[in-house]
C-alpha positions in Angstrom: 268.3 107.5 169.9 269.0 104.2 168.9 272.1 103.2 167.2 272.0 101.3 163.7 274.2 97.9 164.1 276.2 96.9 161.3 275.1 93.7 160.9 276.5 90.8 158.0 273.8 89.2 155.9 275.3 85.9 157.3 274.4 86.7 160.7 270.5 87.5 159.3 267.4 85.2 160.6 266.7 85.4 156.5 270.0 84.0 155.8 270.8 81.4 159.1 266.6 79.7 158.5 266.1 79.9 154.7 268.6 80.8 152.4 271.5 78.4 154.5 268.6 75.4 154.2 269.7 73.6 151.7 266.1 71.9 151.2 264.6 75.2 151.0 266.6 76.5 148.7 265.7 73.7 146.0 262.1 74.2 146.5 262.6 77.7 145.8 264.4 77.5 142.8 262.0 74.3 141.5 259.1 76.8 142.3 260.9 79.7 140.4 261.5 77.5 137.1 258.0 75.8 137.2 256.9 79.4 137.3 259.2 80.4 134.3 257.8 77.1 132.6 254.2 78.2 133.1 254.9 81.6 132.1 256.5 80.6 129.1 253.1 78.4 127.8 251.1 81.1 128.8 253.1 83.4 125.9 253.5 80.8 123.5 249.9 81.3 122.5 250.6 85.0 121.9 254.3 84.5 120.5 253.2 81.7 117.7 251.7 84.2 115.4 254.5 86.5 115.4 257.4 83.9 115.1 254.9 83.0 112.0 255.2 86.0 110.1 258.7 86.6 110.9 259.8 83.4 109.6 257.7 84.2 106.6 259.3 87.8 106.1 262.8 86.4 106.7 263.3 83.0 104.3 263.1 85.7 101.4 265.5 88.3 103.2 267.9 86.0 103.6 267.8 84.5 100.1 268.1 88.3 98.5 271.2 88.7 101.0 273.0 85.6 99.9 271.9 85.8 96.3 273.3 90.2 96.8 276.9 88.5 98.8 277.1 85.8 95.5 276.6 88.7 92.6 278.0 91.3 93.2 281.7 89.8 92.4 279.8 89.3 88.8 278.2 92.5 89.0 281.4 94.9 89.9 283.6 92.7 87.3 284.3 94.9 84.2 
């Protein structure tokens, strides 16, 4: 049977070629945030119409709150 070796995650092919490369580590994280970029676009088309109507719904909820925060000293005073 063979025995399992404890071995570190420094002492790893993964870690010693790519992940101690200091040049592949930028590409990787410039890959991973044009990703995020593109993903982002891609959801902005489906987003828009939703951040619409919200920022419809809210202008008048948030007027009612402040107008409810500025009366009701008037409203509760006897």
């Amino acid at each position: 049977m063979k025995q399992h070796s404890d071995k570190l995650f420094s002492d790893t092919w993964l870690f010693k070629w790519i992940l101690n490369n200091q040049a592949v580590t930028a590409v990787l994280i410039t890959l991973l945030v044009g990703l995020t970029g593109l993903v982002l676009v891609k959801l902005s088309l489906h987003v828009a119409p939703v951040l619409d109507c919200v920022s419809i719904i809210m202008l008048p909820l948030v007027i009612s709150a402040l107008l409810y925060y500025l009366l009701k000293s008037l409203v509760d005073w006897p």
